[in-house]
VEXROKE-109440 format. One line per field, with one value per residue (C-alpha): residue number from 0; x, y, z. Coordinates in Angstrom, 1 decimal. Layout:
<lumdrens>
resi (NUM	...)
X (X	...)
Y (Y	...)
Z (Z	...)
</lumdrens>
This chain:
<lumdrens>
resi (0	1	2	3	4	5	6	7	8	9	10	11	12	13	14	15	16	17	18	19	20	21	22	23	24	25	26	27	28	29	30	31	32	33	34	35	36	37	38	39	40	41	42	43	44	45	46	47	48	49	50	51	52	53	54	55	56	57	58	59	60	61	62	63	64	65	66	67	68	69	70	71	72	73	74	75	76	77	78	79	80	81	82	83	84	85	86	87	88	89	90	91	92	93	94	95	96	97	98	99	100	101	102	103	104	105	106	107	108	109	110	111	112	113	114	115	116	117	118	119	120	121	122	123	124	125	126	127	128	129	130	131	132	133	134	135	136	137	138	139	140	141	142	143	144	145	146	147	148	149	150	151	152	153	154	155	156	157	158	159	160	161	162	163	164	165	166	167	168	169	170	171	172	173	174	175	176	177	178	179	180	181	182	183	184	185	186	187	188	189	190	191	192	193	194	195	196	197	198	199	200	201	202	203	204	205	206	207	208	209	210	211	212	213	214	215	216	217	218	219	220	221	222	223	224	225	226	227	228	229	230	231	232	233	234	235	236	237	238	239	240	241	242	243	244	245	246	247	248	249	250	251	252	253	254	255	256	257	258	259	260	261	262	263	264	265	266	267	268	269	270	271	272	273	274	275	276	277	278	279	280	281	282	283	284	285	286	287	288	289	290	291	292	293	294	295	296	297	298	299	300	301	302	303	304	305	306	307	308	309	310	311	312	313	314	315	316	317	318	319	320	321	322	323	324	325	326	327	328	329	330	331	332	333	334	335	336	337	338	339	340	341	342	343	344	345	346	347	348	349	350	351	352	353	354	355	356	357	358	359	360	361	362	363	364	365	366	367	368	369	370	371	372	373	374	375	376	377	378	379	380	381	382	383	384	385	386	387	388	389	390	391	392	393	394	395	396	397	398	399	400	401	402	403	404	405	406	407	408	409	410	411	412	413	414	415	416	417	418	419	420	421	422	423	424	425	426	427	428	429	430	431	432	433	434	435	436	437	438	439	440	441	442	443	444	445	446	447	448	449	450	451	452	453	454	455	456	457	458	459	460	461	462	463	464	465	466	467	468	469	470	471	472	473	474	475	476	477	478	479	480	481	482	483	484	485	486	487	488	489	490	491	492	493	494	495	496	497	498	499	500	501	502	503	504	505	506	507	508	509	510	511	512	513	514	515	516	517	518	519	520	521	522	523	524	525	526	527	528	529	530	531	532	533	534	535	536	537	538	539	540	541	542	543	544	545	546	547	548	549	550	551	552	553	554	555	556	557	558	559	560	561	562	563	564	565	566	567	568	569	570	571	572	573	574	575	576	577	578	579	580	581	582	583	584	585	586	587	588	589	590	591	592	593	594	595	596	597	598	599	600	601	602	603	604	605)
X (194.9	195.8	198.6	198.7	200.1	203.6	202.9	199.8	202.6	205.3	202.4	201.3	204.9	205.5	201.6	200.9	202.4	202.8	200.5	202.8	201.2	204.0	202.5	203.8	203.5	203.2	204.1	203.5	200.0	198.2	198.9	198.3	198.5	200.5	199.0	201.0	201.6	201.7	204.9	208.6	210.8	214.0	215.9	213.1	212.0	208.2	206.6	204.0	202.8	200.8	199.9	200.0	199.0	202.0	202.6	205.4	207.3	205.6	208.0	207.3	208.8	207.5	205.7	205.5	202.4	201.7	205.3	204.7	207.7	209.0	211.9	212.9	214.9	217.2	215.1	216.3	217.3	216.8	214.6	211.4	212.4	211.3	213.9	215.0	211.9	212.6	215.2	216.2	216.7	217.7	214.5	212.0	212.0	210.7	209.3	210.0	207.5	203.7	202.0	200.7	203.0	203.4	206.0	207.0	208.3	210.8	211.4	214.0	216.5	219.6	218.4	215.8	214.9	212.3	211.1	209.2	207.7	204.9	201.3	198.0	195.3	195.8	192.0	193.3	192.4	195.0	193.9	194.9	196.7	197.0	195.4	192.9	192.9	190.5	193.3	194.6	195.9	194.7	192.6	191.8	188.2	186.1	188.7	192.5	194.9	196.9	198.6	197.5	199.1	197.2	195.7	193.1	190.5	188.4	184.7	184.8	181.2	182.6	181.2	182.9	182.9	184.5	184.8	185.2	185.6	187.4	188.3	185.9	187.4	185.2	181.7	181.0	177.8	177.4	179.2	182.9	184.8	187.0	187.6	185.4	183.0	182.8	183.4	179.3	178.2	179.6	176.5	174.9	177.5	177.9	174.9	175.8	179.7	182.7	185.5	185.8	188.6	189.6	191.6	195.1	196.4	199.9	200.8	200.5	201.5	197.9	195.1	193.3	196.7	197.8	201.2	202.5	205.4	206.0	204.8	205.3	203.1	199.5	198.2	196.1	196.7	192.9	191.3	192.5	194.6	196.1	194.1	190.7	192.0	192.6	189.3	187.8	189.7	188.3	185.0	184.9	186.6	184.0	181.6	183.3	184.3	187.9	190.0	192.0	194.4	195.4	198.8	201.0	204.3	204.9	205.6	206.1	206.4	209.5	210.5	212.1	213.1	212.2	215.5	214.8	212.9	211.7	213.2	210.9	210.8	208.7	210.0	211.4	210.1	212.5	214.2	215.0	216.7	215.4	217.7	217.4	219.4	216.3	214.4	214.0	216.3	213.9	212.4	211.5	213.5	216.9	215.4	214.2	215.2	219.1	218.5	221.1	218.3	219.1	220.2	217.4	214.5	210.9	209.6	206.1	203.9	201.5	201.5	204.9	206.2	204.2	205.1	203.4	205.7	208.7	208.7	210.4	213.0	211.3	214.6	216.5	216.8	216.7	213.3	212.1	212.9	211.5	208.2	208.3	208.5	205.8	203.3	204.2	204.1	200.7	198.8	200.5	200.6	198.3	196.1	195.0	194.0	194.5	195.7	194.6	197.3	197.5	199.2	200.2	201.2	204.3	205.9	206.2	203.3	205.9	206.6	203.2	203.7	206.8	205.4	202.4	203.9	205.9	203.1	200.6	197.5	193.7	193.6	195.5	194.0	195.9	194.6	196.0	194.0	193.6	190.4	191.6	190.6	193.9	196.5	194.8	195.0	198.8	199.4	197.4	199.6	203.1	202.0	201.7	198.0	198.7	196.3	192.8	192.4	190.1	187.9	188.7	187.9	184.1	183.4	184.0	182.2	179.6	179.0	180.0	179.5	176.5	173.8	174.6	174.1	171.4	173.8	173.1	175.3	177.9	177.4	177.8	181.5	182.6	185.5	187.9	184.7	185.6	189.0	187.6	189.6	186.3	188.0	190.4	188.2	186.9	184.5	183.2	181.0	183.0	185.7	187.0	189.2	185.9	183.1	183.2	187.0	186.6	190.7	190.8	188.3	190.0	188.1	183.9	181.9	180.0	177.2	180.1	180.0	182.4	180.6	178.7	175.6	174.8	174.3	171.0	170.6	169.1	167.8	171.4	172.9	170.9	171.0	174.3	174.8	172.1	174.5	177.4	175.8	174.5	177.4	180.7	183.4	184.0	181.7	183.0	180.1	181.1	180.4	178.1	176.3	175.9	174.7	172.5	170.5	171.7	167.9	167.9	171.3	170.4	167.8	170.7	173.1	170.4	169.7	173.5	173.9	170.7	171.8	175.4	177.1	180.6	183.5	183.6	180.3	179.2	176.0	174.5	173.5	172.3	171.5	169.9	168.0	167.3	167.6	170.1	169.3	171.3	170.9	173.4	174.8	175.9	176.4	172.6	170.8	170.5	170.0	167.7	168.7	166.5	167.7	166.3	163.0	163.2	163.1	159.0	158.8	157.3	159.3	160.3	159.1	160.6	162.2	161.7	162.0	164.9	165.0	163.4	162.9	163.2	165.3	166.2	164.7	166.3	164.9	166.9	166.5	168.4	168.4	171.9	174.1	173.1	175.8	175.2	175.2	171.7	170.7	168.3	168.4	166.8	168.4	168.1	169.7	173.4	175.4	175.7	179.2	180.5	181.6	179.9	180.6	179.4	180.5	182.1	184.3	182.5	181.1	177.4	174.8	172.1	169.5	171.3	169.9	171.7	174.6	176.9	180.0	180.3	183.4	183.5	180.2	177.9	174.3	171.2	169.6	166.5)
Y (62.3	60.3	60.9	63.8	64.0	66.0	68.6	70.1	70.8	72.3	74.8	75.4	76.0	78.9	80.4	80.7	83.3	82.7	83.9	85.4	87.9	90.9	94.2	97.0	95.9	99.3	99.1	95.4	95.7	97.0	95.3	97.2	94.1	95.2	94.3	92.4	94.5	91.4	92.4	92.3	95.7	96.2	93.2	90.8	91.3	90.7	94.3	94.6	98.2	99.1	103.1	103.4	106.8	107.1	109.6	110.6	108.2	104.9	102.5	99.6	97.0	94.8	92.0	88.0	87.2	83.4	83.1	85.6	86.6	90.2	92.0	95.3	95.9	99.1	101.9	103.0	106.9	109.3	111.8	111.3	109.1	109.7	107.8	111.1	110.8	108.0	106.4	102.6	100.2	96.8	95.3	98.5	102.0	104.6	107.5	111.0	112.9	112.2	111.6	109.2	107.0	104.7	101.6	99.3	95.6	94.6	91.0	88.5	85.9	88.0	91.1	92.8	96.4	98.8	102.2	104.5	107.8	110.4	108.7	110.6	107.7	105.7	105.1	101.3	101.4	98.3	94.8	94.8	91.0	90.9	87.9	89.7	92.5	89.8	89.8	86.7	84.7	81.4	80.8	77.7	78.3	75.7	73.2	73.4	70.9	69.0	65.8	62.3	59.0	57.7	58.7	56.8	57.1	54.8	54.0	56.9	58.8	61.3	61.8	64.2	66.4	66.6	70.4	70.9	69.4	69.6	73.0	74.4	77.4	78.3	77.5	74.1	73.6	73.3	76.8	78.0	76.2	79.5	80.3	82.8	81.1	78.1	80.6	81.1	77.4	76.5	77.5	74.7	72.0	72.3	70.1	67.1	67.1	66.6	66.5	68.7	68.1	71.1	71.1	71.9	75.5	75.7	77.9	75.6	76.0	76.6	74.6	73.3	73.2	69.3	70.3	72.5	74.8	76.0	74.5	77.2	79.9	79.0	81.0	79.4	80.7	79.8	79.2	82.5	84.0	83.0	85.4	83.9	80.2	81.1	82.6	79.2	76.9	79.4	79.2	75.4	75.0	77.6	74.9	71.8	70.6	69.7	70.4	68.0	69.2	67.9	67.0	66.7	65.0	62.8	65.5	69.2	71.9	73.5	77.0	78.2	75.5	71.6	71.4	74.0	74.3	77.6	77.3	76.7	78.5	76.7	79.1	77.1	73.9	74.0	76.0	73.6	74.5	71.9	70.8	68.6	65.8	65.5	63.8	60.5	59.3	57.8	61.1	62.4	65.5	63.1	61.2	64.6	67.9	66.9	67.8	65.4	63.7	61.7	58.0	56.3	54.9	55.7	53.3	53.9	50.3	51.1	54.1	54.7	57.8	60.8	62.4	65.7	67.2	66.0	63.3	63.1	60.8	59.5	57.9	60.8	62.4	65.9	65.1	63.3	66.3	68.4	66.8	65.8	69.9	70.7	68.2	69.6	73.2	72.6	71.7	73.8	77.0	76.4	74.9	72.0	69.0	66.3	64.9	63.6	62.1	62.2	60.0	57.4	55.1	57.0	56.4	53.4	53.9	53.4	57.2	58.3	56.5	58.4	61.7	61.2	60.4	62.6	65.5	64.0	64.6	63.8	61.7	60.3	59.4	58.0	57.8	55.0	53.9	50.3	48.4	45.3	45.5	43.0	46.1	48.7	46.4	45.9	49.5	50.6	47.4	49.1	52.6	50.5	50.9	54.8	55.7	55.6	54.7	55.4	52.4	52.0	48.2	49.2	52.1	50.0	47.0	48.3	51.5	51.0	47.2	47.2	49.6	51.2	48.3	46.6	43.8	44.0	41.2	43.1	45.1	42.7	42.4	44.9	46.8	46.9	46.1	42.1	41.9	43.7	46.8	48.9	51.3	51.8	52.8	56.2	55.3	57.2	57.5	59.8	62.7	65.6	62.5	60.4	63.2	65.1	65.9	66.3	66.2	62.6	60.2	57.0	57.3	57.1	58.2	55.9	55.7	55.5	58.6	61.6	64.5	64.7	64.2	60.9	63.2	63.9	59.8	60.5	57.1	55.6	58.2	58.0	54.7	54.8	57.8	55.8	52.7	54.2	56.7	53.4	51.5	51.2	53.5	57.1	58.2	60.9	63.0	64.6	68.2	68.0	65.7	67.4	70.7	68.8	66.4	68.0	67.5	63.7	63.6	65.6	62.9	60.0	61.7	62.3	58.8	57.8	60.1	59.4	55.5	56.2	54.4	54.6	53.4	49.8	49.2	45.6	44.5	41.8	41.8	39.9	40.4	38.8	39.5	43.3	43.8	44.6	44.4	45.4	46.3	48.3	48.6	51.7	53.3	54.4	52.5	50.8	51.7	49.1	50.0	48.3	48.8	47.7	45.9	46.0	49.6	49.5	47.8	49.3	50.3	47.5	47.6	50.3	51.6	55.6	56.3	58.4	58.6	57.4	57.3	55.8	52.6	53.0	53.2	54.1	53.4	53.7	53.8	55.9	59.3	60.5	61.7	63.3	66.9	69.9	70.6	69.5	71.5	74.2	77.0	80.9	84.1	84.5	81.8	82.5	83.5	87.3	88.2	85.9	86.7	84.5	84.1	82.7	80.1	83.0	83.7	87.1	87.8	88.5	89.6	87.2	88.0	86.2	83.5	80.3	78.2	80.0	79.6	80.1	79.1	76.6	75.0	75.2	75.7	76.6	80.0	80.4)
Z (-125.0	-128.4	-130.6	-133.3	-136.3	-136.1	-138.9	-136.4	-133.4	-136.5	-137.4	-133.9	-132.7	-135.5	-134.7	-131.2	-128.9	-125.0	-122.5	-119.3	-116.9	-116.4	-114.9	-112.7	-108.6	-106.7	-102.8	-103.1	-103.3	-106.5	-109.2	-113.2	-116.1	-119.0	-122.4	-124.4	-127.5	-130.1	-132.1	-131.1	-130.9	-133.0	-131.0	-130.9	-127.5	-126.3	-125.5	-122.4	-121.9	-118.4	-117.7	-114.3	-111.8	-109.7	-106.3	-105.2	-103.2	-104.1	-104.8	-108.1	-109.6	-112.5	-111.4	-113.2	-111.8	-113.1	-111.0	-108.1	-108.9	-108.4	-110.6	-112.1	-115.3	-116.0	-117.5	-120.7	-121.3	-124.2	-125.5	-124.0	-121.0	-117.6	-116.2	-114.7	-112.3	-110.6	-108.4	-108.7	-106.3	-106.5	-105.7	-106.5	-108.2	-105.9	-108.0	-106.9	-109.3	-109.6	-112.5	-115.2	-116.8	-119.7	-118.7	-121.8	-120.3	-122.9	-122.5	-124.0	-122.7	-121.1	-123.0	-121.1	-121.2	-120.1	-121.4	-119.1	-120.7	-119.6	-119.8	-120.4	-119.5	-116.3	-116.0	-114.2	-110.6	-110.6	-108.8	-105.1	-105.1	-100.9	-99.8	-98.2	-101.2	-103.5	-105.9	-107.4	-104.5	-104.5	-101.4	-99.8	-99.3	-97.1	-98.7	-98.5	-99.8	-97.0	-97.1	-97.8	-97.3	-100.7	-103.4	-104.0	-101.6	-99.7	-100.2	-101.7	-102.6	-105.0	-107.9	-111.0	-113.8	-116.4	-117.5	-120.5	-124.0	-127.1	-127.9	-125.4	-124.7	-127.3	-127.7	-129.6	-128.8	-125.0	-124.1	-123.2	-120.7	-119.8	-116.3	-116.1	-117.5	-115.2	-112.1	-112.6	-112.8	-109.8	-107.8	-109.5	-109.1	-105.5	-104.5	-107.2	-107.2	-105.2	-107.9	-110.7	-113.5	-115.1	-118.6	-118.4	-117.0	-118.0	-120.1	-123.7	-127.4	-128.0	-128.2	-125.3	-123.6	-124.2	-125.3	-122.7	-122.8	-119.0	-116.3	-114.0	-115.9	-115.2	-117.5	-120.4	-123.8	-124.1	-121.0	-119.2	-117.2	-113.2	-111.8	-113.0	-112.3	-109.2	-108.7	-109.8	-107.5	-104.3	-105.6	-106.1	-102.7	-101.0	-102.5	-100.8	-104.5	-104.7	-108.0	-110.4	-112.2	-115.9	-115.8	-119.2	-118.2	-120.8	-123.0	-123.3	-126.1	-127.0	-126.8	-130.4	-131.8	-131.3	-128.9	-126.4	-123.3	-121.3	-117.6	-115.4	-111.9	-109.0	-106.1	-103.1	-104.9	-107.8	-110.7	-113.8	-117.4	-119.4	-122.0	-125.2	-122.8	-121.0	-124.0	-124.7	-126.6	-129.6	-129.6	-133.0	-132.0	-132.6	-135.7	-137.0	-135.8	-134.8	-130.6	-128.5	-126.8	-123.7	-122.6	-122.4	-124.7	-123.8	-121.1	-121.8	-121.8	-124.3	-127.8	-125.6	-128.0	-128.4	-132.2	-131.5	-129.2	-127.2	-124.7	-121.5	-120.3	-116.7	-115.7	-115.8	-112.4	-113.5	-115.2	-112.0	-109.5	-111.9	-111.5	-108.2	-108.1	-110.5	-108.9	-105.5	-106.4	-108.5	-104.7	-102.0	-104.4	-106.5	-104.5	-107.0	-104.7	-107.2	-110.8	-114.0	-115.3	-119.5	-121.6	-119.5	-122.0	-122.7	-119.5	-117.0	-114.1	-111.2	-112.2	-111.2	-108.0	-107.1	-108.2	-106.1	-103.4	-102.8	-103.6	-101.1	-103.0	-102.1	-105.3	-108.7	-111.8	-114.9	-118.2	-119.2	-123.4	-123.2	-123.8	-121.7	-118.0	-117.1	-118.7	-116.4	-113.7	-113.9	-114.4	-111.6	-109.5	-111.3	-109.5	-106.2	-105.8	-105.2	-108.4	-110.0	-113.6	-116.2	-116.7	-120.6	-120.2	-118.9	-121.7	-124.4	-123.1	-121.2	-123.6	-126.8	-127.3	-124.8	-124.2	-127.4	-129.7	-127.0	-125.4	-122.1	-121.5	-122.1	-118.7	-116.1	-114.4	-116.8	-116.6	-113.3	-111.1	-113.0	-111.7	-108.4	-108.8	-108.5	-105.7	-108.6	-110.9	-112.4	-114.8	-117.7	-121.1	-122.9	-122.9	-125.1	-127.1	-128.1	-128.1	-131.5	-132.0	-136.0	-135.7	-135.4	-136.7	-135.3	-131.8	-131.7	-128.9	-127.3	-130.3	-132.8	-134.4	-134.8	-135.1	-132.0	-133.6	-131.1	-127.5	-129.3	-128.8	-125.5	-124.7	-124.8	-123.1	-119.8	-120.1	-119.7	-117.0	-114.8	-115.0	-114.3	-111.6	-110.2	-110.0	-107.7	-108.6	-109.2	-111.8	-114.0	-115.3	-119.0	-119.5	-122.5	-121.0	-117.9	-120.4	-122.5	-119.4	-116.3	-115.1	-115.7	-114.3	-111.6	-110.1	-110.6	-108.8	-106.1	-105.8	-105.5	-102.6	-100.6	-100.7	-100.4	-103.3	-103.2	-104.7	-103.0	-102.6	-103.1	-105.7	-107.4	-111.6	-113.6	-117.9	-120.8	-124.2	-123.9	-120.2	-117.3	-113.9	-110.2	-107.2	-105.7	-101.6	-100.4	-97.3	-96.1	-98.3	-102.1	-105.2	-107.8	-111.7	-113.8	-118.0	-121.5	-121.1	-117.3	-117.1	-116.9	-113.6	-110.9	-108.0	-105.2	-101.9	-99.8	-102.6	-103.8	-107.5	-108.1	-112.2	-114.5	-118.5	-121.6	-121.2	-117.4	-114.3	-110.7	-107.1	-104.0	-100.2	-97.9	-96.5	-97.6	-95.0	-92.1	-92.8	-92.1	-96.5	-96.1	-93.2	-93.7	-91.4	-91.2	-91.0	-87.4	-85.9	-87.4	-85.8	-86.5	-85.1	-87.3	-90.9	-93.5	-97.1	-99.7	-102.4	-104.6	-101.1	-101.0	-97.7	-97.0	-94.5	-92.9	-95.2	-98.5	-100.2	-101.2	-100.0	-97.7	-95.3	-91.5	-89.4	-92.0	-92.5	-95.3	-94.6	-96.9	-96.5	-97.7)
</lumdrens>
């Protein structure tokens, strides 16, 4: 994420309303989503409505569902009010007359209210939220986060996407990137990738959600709301595909006014009230805005303050347990399994360390901006070699000073792969910062343009996905990429996996005047890239061509893995007292076609 200028987070601050999913819970099963009503009553409070079809005797209570958390407010009385027909309870209202109501959830610091009146359409059936109602409770599918001893795993053979892009929770070109969007494309994703980064869920001051405002709603003003995240994380995890989560912690967005925070509420992991004192104390909120701030100075390495929003003070404990909880809540609740890191320039790397640690997850990755393969390096020795980082160092060499401009050169020991920190590494071509953000002009893609215009460059682009789809590392696939060549990309994936590439895995190179050439050891076999001029030689002995086109050419050996994802089996021979689901986490019958689950293998029916 790069810096933005401070007059886009003033305007976004006074624009943008919050997205919180209240409702009415009814005997702590169905649950009926109020609307937000967009305008404040008399006393400023946040209006919700839900009509709900009541009996007699079941019992409600309103219902925070980004917090699972479960409350009820003192009905109001007067003319109209059908306060009369209910009975309240501490923890639930049991109604004592049937019929359809209209509830309005009143909401405001200390000054709640809630007006209940006779309703004449209750056509919502409600959403049964049980975990076995199908409702919105995160399930761990074929995949469900546990603990690890590192992040950073090893030979790894994962291979990622990347999401989304800039502003793509609308179309720009290469479709939305909402939840329920991307809850469709997984089908296709399951057989290429094993990580999928998602944008940031917390509830945001707009935007693609890079300046968050509470951690503990995870519902995107923009991407949608909990209950379609969380079908998105089962699906993926139905699919064997394990989910990162973007993680803003250098920063967050006020609540109404640049001093305040919301409070935050993580359940048993934590309940925080953020205060101005948590804020660094060369914050622009002191310089600018008047807030306290805290003790200490940002002790960011690189770009260390953040003008857009407010930046937090990592050496203050409060601010440490609070992320120790957000990071910990994010995978056992949520069920993320891992973490993009943004803006790690703004704080010291030893804090991702300690977060991580004490979360446990499958894998860390920090995006650290810095074009110098030595500065990653250190970082990633600062977060005691419990993180991944972006391979900066290799875009810009191997990309944008390479293949781009035809110095092939440029592409041998690039990146952390020169200082041997390939298991380190997730490399990339580009991301929603350098593809076609027309916000900033100060970052190029990897063809040097700004307005996207360069994916159309398809030479240089494949050229590019086949190198780093050859190479050691964790390759991080980028969504337009994927929508614009997924059939090329397709085949380079394919060859990875048959010959086993992985993070670690050894090679030799070598370049000159318009060519690159390597040859690649993975686990089953090797992969042969030939680039540039090379590209139009024939296939080596032994070797099977895997992709090939203008500019590149790949040939590997190796049968892949010998898993059960590759086993192809009929109808009959499942076993058919045995439920089976499919990648969705909706069960079937024998005679479905496509990847399903049984006692937790994935098989093939065809």
């Amino acid at each position: 994420m790069k810096k933005a200028i401070v007059l886009i987070a003033v305007l976004l601050t006074t624009a943008v309303s919050y997205a919180t999913t209240y409702g009415i819970l009814v005997n702590d099963k169905m649950f009926y989503e109020a609307d937000p009503l967009g305008e404040q009553d008399y006393q400023g409070r946040e209006q919700y409505k839900a009509s709900v079809s009541l009996n007699a005797g079941d019992k409600w209570c309103i219902y925070d569902e980004d917090n699972t958390a479960k409350f009820t407010i003192t009905m109001e009385s007067g003319e109209g009010s059908a306060k009369g027909n209910f009975t309240e309870g501490k923890d639930y209202v049991t109604c004592n007359t049937a019929g359809c109501y209209d509830f309005y959830i009143k909401l405001k610091w200390e000054d709640n209210s809630m007006w209940v009146q006779a309703g004449s359409n209750c056509s919502d059936s409600g959403r049964d939220i049980t975990p076995d109602g199908g409702g919105s409770t995160p399930g761990g599918g074929s995949i469900d986060p546990q603990d690890f001893t590192t992040a950073v795993p090893s030979q790894s053979t994962d291979v990622m996407l990347q999401a989304f892009y800039w502003d793509s929770y609308e179309n720009k070109g290469y479709g939305d990137t909402k939840w329920a969007t991307l809850v469709n494309k997984v089908p296709e994703w399951a057989p290429y990738f094993t990580l999928v980064w998602l944008p940031p869920s917390a509830e945001s001051k707009g935007g693609l959600g890079y300046i968050p405002s509470r951690y503990s709603s995870q519902s995107s003003t923009a991407l949608g709301k909990r209950q379609y995240l969380n079908n998105l994380i089962t699906a993926l995890h139905n699919a064997n595909i394990r989910v990162i989560a973007d993680i803003v912690i250098n920063h967050c967005g006020n609540a109404s006014s640049p001093c305040d925070y919301n409070s935050l509420d993580f359940g048993s992991y934590g309940k925080f009230n953020p205060t101005s004192n948590w804020m660094t104390s060369n914050d622009e909120g002191v310089s600018q805005y008047g807030c306290s701030g805290g003790s200490n100075a940002d002790d960011g390495q690189h770009n260390a303050n953040y003008g857009a929003a407010r930046d937090w003070d990592h050496k203050n404990p409060q601010v440490q347990a609070m992320c120790r909880a957000y990071l910990k809540w994010m995978k056992n609740e949520v069920k993320y399994d891992g973490f993009r890191f943004d803006y790690c320039g703004g704080y010291h790397t030893s804090h991702i360390n300690d977060y991580v640690s004490n979360a446990k997850p499958y894998f860390s990755v920090m995006e650290y901006w810095h074009g110098d393969a030595n500065q990653l390096k250190s970082r990633i020795d600062d977060a005691n070699k419990n993180t991944l980082a972006f391979d900066f160092a290799l875009m810009y060499a191997a990309f944008h000073e390479g293949i781009a401009v035809n110095n092939y050169n440029k592409l041998t020991n690039a990146g952390l792969r020169g200082k041997g920190y390939s298991k380190y590494a997730v490399t990339f071509i580009d991301n929603h910062d350098t593809f076609n953000r027309p916000d900033d002009q100060n970052v190029s893609d990897v063809c040097g343009k700004h307005d996207g215009s360069s994916i159309n460059n398809s030479s240089v682009i494949l050229q590019c996905n086949a190198y780093m789809l050859s190479l050691p590392g964790i390759p991080c696939v980028f969504y337009p990429h994927w929508i614009k060549y997924n059939a090329e990309i397709k085949k380079m994936i394919t060859a990875r996996k048959m010959a086993g590439i992985h993070s670690e895995s050894t090679m030799t190179e070598s370049a000159g005047s318009g060519y690159y050439e390597a040859t690649i050891q993975g686990k089953y076999g090797s992969v042969v890239l030939y680039l540039g001029s090379s590209a139009s030689k024939s296939a080596p002995s032994g070797y099977t061509e895997g992709a090939k086109g203008s500019g590149y050419a790949m040939y590997y050996t190796g049968n892949g893995p010998q898993a059960v994802d590759q086993t192809v089996i009929e109808s009959p021979t499942l076993q058919l007292d045995a439920p089976i689901y499919n990648i969705m986490g909706q069960q079937v019958d024998a005679n479905y076609k496509g990847f399903v689950i049984q006692n937790g293998n994935k098989y093939l029916l065809q």
